[in-house]
C-alpha positions as CSV (number, residue, x, y, z in Angstrom):
1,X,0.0,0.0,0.0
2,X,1.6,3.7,-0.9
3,X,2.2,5.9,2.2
4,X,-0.7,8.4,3.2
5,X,-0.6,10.7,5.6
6,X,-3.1,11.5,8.1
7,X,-3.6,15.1,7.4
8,X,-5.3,13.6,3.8
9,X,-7.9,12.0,5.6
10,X,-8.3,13.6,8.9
11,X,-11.7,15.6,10.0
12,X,-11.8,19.2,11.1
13,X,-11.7,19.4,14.5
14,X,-14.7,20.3,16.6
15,X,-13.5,22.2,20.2
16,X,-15.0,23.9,23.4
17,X,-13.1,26.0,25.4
18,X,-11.3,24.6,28.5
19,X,-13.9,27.5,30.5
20,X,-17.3,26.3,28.4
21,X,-19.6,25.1,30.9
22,X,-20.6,21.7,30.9
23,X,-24.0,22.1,29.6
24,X,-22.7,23.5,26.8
25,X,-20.1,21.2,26.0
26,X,-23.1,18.0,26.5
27,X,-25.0,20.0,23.6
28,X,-21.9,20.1,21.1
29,X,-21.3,16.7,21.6
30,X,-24.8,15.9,20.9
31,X,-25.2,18.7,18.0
32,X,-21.7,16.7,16.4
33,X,-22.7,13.2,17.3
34,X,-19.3,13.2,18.9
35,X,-17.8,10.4,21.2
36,X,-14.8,12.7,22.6
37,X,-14.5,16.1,22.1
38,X,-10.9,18.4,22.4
39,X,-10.5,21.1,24.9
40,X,-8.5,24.0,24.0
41,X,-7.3,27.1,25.5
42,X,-6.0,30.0,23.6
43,X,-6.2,27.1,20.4
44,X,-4.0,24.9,22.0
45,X,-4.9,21.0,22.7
46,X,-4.9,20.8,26.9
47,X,-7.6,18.2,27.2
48,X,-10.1,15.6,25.9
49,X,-13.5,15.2,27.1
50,X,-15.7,12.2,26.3
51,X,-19.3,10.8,26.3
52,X,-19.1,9.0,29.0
53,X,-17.8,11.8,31.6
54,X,-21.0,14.1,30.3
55,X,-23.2,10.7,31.3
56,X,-21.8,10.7,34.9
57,X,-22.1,14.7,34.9
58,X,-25.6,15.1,36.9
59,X,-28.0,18.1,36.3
60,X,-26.3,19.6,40.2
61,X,-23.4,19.7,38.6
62,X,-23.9,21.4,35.4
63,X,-22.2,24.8,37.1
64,X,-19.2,22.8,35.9
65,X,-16.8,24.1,33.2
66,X,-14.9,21.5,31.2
67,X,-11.8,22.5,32.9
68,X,-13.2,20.0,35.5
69,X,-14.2,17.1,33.9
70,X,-11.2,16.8,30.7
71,X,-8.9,14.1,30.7
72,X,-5.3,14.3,29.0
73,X,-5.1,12.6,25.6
74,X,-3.8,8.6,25.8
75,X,-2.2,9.6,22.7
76,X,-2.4,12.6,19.4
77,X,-0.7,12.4,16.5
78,X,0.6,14.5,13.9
79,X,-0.5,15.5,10.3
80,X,2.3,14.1,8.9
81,X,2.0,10.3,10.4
82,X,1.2,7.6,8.0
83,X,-1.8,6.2,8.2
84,X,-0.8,2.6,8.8
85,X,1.3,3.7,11.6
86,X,-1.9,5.7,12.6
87,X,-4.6,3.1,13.0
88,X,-1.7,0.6,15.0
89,X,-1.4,3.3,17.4
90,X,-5.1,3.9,18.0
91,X,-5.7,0.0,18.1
92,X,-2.6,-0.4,20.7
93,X,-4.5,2.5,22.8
94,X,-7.9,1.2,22.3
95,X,-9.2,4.4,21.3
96,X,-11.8,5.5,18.2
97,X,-10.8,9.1,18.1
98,X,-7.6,10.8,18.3
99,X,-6.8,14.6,18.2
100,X,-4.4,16.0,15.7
101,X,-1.9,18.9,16.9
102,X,0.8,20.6,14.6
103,X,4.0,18.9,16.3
104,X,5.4,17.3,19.5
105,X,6.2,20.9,20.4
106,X,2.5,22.8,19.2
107,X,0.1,21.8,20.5
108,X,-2.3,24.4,18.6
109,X,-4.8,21.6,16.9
110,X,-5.6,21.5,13.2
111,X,-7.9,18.2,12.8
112,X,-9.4,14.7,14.0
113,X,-8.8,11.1,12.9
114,X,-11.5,8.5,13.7
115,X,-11.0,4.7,12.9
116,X,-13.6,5.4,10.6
117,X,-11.6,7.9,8.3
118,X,-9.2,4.9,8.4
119,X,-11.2,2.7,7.4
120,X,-13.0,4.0,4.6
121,X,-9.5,5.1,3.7
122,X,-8.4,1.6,3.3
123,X,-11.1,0.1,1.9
124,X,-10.5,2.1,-1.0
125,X,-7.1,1.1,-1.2
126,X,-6.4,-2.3,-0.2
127,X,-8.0,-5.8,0.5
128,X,-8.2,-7.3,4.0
129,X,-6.3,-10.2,4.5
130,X,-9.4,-12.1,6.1
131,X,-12.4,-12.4,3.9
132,X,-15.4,-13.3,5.9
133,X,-17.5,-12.0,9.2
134,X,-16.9,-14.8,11.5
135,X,-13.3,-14.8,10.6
136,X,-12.9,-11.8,12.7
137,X,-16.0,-11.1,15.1
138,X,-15.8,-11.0,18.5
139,X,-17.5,-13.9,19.6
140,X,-18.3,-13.7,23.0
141,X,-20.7,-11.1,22.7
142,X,-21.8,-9.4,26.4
143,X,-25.7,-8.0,25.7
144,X,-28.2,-7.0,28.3
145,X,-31.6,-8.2,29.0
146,X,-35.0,-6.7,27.9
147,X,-35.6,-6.4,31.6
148,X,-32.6,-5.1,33.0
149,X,-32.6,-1.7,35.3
150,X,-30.5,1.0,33.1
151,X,-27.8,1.0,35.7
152,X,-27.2,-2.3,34.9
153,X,-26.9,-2.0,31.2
154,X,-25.3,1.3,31.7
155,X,-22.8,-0.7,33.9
156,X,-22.0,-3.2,31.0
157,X,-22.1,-0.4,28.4
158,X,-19.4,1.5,29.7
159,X,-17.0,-1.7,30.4
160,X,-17.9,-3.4,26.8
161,X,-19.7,-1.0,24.4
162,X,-22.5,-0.8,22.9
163,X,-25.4,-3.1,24.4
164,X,-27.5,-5.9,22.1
165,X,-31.0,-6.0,24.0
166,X,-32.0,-9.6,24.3
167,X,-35.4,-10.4,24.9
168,X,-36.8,-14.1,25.0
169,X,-33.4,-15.0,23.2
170,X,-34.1,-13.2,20.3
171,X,-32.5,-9.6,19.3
172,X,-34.7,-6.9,19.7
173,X,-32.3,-4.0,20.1
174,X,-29.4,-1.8,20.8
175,X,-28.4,0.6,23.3
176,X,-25.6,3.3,23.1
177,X,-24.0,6.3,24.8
178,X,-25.6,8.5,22.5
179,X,-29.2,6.8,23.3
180,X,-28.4,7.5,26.7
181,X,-27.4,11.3,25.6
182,X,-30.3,12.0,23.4
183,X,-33.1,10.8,26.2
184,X,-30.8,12.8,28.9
185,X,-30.1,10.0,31.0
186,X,-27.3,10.8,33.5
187,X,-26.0,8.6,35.8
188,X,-24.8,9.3,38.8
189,X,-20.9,8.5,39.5
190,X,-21.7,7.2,43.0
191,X,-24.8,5.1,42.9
192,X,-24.0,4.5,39.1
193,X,-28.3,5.1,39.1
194,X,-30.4,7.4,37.1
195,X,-32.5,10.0,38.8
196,X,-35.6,8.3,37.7
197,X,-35.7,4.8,35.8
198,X,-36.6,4.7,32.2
199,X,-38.6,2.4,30.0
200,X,-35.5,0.3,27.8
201,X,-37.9,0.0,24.8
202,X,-38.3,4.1,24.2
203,X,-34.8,4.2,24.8
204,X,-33.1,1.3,22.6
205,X,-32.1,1.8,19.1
206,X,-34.9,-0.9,16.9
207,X,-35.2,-2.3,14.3
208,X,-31.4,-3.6,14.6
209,X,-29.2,-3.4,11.7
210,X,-26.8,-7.0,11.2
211,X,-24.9,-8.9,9.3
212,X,-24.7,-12.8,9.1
213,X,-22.1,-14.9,10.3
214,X,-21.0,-15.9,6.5
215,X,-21.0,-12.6,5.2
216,X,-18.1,-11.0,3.2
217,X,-16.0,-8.3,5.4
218,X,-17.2,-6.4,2.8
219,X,-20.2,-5.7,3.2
220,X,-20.1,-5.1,6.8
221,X,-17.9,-2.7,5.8
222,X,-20.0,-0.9,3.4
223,X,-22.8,-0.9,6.2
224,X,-20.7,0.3,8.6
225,X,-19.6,3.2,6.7
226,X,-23.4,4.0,5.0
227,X,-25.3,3.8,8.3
228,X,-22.6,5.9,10.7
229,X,-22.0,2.7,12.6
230,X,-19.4,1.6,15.5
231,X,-20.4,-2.3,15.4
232,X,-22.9,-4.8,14.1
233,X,-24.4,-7.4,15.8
234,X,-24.0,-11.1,13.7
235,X,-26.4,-13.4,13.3
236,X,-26.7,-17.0,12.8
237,X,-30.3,-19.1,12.3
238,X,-31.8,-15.6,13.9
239,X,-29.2,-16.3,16.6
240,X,-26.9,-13.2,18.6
241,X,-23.3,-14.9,17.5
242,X,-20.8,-12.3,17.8
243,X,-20.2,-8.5,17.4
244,X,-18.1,-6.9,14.5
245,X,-16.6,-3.4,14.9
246,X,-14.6,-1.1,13.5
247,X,-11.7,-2.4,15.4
248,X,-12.2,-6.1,14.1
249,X,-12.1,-4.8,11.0
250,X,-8.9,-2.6,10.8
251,X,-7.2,-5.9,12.4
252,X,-8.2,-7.7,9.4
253,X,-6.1,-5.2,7.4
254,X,-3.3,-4.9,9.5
255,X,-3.0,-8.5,10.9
């Protein structure tokens, strides 16, 4: 594959300031559809904020600013990295999103990568080495109950991802941090409860997009990229099987 570097693919960044109160910061990440979000000060990268810190961020505490609730960066690259190089990085970190800052030494940002960008940008380029679904999937596949409280599947979500909703062994939906996000769900940090408990079928994502188990990589591929996804659920005899993701795909590049 011919070298390409990041800054060809990479997203314009999307910012608040490190003194933007937290409300406002919850309503850019919902406005952008945004997993993480960069905090700058005078246009320089100090801090990343992500979906999961506005969940645990309570309606008391919404005098915050996002000076309070930003993390530091696991990683952030540079315009000039190949994108090979890229995606290894973000997979070693086990992150989806990475900030992009000028150099080592400037840390004024100019863009975004998301394994997305990656991966669209390689599957215009190359072929993965494995060829179909089940080659890849993860196959033990943690999911939550029709019935479960939404502390417990909030509990799962944020250990293992997005939540498959099981209900009389059959698939019936999905549940992500942005579900939780768009119906204002906040949890809070120390009971890891909601204020109020919520019905799981207003709030789940249905009917369920998937893939079968025999499917070429491929198509997931293509459906993950047309329908905005981060994984998709695979199915076998109308079974829950395993989970493919972006990540199980960019492995099937690389590895």
């Amino acid at each position: 594959m011919k070298q390409m570097e990041i800054q060809q693919i990479m997203s314009n960044h999307v910012c608040v300031d490190i003194n933007d109160s937290i409300t406002s910061v919850r309503a850019k990440i919902r406005e952008c559809n945004h997993r993480d979000i960069s905090v700058i000060e005078n246009k320089k990268l100090v801090g990343i904020i992500s979906r999961k810190e506005i969940l645990h961020c309570t309606s008391t505490k919404s005098n915050l600013t996002a000076k309070s609730l930003m993390e530091y960066p696991v990683i952030y690259l540079f315009p000039e990295c190949d994108v090979m190089d890229a995606a290894k990085k973000m997979l070693d970190a086990e992150i989806k999103w990475c900030p992009i800052v000028v150099s080592k030494y400037d840390l004024k940002i100019v863009g975004e990568l998301k394994l997305i960008d990656i991966l669209i940008f390689f599957s215009k380029t190359m072929k993965p080495k494995k060829k179909k679904v089940y080659e890849t999937m993860t196959k033990n596949v943690i999911y939550s109950q029709y019935d479960d409280k939404i502390s417990r599947i909030w509990t799962k979500l944020e250990e293992y991802g997005n939540q498959p909703i099981m209900k009389n062994g059959k698939l019936v939906g999905i549940i992500t941090r942005k579900d939780f996000i768009e119906h204002g769900i906040r949890i809070e940090r120390e009971s890891k409860n909601p204020k109020t408990e919520y019905n799981i079928e207003r709030i789940m994502t249905t009917p369920v997009i998937t893939i079968k188990k025999d499917s070429e990589i491929e198509l997931a591929i293509n459906i993950i990229i047309e329908k905005n996804l981060d994984r998709l659920p695979v199915i076998e005899n109308e079974k829950l099987v395993g989970i493919i993701d972006t990540e199980n795909i960019l492995k099937a590049y690389i590895h």
